[in-house]
C-alpha positions as CSV (number, residue, x, y, z in Angstrom):
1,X,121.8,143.7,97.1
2,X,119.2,141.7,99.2
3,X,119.6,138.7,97.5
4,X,123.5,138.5,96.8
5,X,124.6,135.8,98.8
6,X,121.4,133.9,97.4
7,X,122.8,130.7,95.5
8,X,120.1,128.2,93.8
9,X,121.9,124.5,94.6
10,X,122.9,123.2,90.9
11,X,121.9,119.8,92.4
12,X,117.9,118.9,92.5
13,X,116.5,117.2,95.3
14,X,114.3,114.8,94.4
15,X,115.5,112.5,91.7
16,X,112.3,110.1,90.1
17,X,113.3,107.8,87.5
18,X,111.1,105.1,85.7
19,X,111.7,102.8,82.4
20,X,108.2,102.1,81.1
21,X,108.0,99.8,78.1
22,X,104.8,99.9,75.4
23,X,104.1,98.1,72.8
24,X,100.8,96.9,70.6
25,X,99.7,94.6,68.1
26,X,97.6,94.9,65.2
27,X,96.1,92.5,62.7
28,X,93.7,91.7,60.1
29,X,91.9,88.7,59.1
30,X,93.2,88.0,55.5
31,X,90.7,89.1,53.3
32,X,90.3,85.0,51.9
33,X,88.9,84.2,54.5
34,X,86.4,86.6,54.8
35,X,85.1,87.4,51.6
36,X,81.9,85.3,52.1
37,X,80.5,87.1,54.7
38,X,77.6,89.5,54.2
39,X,77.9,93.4,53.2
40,X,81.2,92.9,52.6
41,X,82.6,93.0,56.3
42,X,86.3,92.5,57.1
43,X,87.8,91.3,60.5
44,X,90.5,93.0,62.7
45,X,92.0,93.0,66.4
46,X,94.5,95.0,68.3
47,X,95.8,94.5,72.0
48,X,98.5,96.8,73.8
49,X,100.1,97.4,76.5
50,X,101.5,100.8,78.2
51,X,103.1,101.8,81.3
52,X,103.1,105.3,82.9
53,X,104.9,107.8,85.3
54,X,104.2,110.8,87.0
55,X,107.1,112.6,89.2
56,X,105.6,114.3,91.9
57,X,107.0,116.6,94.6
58,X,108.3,114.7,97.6
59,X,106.0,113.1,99.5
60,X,106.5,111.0,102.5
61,X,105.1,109.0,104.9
62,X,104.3,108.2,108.5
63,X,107.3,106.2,108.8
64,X,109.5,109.4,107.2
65,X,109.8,106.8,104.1
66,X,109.8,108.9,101.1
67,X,106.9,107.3,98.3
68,X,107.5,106.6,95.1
69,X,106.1,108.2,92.5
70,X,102.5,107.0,91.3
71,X,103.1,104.7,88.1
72,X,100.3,102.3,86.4
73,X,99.9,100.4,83.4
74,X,97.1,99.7,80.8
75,X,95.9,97.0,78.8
76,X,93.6,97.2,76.2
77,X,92.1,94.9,73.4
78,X,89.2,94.5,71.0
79,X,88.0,94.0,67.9
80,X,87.5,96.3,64.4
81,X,84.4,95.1,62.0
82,X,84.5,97.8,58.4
83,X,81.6,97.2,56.3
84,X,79.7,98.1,53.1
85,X,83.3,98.3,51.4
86,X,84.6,100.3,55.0
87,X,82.3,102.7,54.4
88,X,81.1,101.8,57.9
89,X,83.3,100.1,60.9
90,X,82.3,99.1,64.1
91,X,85.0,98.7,67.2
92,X,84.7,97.1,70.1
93,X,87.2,97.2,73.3
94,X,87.8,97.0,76.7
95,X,91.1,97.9,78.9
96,X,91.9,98.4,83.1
97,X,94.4,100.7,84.1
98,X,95.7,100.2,87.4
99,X,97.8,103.3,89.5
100,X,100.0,102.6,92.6
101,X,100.8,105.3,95.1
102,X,98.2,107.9,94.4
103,X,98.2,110.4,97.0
104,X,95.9,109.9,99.7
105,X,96.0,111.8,103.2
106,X,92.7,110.3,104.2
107,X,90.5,113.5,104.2
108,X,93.2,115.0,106.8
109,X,93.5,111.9,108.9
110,X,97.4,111.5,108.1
111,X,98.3,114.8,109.2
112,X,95.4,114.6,111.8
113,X,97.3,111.5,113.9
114,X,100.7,112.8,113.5
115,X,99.7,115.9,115.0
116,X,97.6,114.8,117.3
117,X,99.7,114.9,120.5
118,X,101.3,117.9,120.2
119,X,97.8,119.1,119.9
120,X,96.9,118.1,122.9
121,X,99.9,118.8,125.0
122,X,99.8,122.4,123.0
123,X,96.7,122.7,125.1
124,X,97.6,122.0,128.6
125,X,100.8,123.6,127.9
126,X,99.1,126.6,127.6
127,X,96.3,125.7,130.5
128,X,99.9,125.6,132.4
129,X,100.8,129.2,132.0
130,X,97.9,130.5,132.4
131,X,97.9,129.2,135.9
132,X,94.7,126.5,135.8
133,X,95.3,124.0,138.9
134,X,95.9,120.8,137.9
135,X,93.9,119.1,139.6
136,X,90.5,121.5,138.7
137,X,91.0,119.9,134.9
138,X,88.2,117.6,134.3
139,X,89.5,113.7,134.1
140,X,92.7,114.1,134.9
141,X,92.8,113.4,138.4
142,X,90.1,110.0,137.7
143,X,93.1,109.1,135.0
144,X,95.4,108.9,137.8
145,X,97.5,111.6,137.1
146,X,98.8,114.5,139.6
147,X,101.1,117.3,137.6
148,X,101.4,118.3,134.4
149,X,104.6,117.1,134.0
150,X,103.1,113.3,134.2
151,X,100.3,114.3,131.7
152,X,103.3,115.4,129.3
153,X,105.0,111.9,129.5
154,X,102.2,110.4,128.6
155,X,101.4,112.6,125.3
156,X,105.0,112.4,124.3
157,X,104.6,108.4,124.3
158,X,101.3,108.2,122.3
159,X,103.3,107.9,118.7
160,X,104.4,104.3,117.7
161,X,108.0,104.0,116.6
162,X,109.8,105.3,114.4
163,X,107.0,108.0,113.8
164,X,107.6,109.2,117.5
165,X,111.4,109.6,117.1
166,X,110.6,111.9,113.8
167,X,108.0,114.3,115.7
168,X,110.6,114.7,118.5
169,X,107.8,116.2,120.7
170,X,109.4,118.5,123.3
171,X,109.5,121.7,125.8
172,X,111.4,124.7,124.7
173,X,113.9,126.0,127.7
174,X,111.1,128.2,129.1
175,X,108.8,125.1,129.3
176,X,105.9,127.0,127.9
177,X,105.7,126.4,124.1
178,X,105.7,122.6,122.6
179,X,108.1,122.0,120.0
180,X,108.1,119.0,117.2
181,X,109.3,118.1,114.0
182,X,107.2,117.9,110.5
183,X,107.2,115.4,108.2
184,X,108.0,117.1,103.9
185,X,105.4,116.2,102.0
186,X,103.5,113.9,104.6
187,X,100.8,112.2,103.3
188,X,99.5,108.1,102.6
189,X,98.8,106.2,99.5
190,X,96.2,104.3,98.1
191,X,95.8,102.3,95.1
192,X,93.7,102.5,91.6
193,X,91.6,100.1,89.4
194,X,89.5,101.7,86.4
195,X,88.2,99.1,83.6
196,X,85.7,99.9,81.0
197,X,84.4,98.1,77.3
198,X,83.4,101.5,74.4
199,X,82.0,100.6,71.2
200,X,82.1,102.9,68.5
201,X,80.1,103.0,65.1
202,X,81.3,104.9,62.4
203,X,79.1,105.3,59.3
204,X,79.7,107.3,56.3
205,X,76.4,108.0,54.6
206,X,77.6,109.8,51.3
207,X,81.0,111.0,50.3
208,X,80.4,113.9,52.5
209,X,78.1,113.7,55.3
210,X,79.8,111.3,58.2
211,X,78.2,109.6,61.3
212,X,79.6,108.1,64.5
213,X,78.1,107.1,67.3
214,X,80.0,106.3,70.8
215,X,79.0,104.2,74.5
216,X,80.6,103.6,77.0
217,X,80.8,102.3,80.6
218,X,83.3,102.4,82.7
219,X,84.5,102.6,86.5
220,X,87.4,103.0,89.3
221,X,87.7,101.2,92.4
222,X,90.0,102.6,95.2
223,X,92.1,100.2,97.5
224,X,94.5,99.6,99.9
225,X,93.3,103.6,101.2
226,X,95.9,105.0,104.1
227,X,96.6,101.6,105.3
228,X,99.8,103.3,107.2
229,X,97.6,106.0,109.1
230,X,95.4,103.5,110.6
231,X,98.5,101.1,111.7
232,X,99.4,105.1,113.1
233,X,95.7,105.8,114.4
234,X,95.4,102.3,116.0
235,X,98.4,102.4,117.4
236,X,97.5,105.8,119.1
237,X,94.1,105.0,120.1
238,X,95.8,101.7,121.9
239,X,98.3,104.0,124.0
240,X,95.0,106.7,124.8
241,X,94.0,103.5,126.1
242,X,96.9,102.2,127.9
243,X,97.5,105.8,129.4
244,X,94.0,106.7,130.5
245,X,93.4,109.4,128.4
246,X,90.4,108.9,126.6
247,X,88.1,110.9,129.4
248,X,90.4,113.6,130.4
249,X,89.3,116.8,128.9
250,X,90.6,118.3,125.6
251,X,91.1,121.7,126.1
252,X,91.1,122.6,130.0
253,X,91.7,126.6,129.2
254,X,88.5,126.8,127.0
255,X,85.6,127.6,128.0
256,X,83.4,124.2,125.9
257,X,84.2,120.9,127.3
258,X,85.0,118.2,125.2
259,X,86.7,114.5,126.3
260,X,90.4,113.6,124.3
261,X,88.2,110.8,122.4
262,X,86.1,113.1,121.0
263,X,88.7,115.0,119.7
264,X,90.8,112.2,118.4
265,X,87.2,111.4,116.9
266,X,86.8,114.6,115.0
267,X,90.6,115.1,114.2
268,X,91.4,111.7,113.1
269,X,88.8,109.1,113.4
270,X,85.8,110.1,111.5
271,X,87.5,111.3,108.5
272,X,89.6,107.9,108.1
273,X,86.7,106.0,108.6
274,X,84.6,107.8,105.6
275,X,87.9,107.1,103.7
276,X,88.4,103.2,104.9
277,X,84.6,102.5,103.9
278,X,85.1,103.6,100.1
279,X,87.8,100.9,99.8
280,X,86.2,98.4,97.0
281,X,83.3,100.6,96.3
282,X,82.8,102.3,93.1
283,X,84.0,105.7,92.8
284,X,81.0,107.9,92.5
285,X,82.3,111.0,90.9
286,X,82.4,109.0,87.6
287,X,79.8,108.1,85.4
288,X,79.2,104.8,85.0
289,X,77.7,105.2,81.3
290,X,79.0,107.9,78.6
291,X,77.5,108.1,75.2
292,X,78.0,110.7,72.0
293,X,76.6,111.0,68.9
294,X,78.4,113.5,66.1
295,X,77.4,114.4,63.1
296,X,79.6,116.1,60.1
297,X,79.3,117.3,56.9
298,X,81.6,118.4,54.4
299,X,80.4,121.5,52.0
300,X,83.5,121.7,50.2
């Protein structure tokens, strides 16, 4: 049999606990103190509070620190008004919900760094074997470097610690394939804010025809977006600097020429920009008003 010696470990790997604790409150107005008030109207108010969890595959970050799972809580409160002997109620509340750790790999950015100089010495690696002089490349020699060798220093430096130490960037034995380590799960976090206020009137009109008529607004505001991958990109961008990099050419065996900086532009820069600038804002795939009317009727 093929898959005889196959054994499924008994132990899981990934353990994600979390103790949430909910709890709510609900009262009325006692009906003494209310009695006076037109079309009969009664008082009430509820507030609560919840917590949630969601266990998610591994993920980890730049750092090779795993993240924990994304959790938030909600608070909600308002107000209940019944009417005409509760034939009609009216209820007002608001609530915000706020998420930690949601996934966020800023539009590619996140992998986009960490892979960004093996990319490169992928590149010149393969420049290398194909026999392209050295010194032919455009940049490199105005950089101040003279061999390949010295250009693959440099790259294998680019990667702060401790995220350089986990891509272990290196030659195989033949010297003509570049060799690294990946990250499980790599990806960044950001953080969630949604609040909103609904109002909902409920009416019923005879015994068997029922009303109700729902608004609502509501929105979400993303922070704290991939802070780690732009400590990473930063970081990077510094040691192009510090190395001389930024004008030495991206991809000497290919026929378009293109400078390192605009590649570290279009791999990493751009996309965690357009993520950085929706920090605070609204997020625009929601709607910012809801309403719904529905009508029933019993003919029973």
């Amino acid at each position: 049999m093929l898959f005889r010696s196959l054994r499924l470990s008994s132990t899981p790997n990934l353990d994600e606990r979390s103790h949430n604790f909910t709890w709510s409150v609900v009262g009325r107005v006692p009906r003494a103190l209310t009695k006076r008030l037109p079309l009969g109207i009664e008082l009430g108010g509820f507030y609560n509070e919840s917590g949630n969890f969601n266990p998610v595959n591994v993920r980890t970050n730049l750092n090779g620190q795993i993240i924990p799972a994304p959790a938030g809580t909600t608070k909600e409160y308002g107000v209940l008004v019944e009417f005409l002997d509760r034939r009609g109620s009216l209820r007002v509340n608001q609530f915000k919900t706020e998420q930690t750790n949601s996934s966020n790999g800023a539009q590619g950015a996140t992998s986009g760094i960490y892979n960004y100089p093996s990319f490169m010495m992928d590149r010149y690696v393969t420049a290398q074997t194909q026999g392209i002089a050295f010194n032919t490349i455009p940049g490199v020699t105005a950089a101040g470097y003279t061999s390949y060798a010295q250009l693959y220093a440099a790259f294998q430096q680019l990667l702060p610690e401790p995220t350089r130490t986990l891509k272990n960037m290196r030659l195989n034995a033949a010297g003509n394939t570049v060799l690294s380590d990946g990250i499980a799960g790599l990806t960044d976090t950001s953080d969630l804010a949604a609040r909103g206020l609904e109002a909902e009137l409920v009416g019923n009109i005879t015994p068997r025809w029922r009303v109700s008529f729902n608004v609502a607004k509501q929105e979400t505001i993303v922070s704290g977006s991939a802070q780690l991958t732009k400590q990473v990109s930063d970081a990077v961008y510094a040691n192009l600097v510090k190395f001389n990099l930024l004008g030495i050419d991206q991809g000497p065996a290919l026929p378009e020429r293109q400078t390192a900086a605009s590649r570290f532009a279009s791999n990493v820069g751009n996309a965690l920009a357009a993520t950085l600038a929706r920090d605070g804002a609204v997020s625009p795939e929601q709607r910012k008003w809801r309403a719904n009317f529905t009508s029933t009727y019993d003919f029973r």
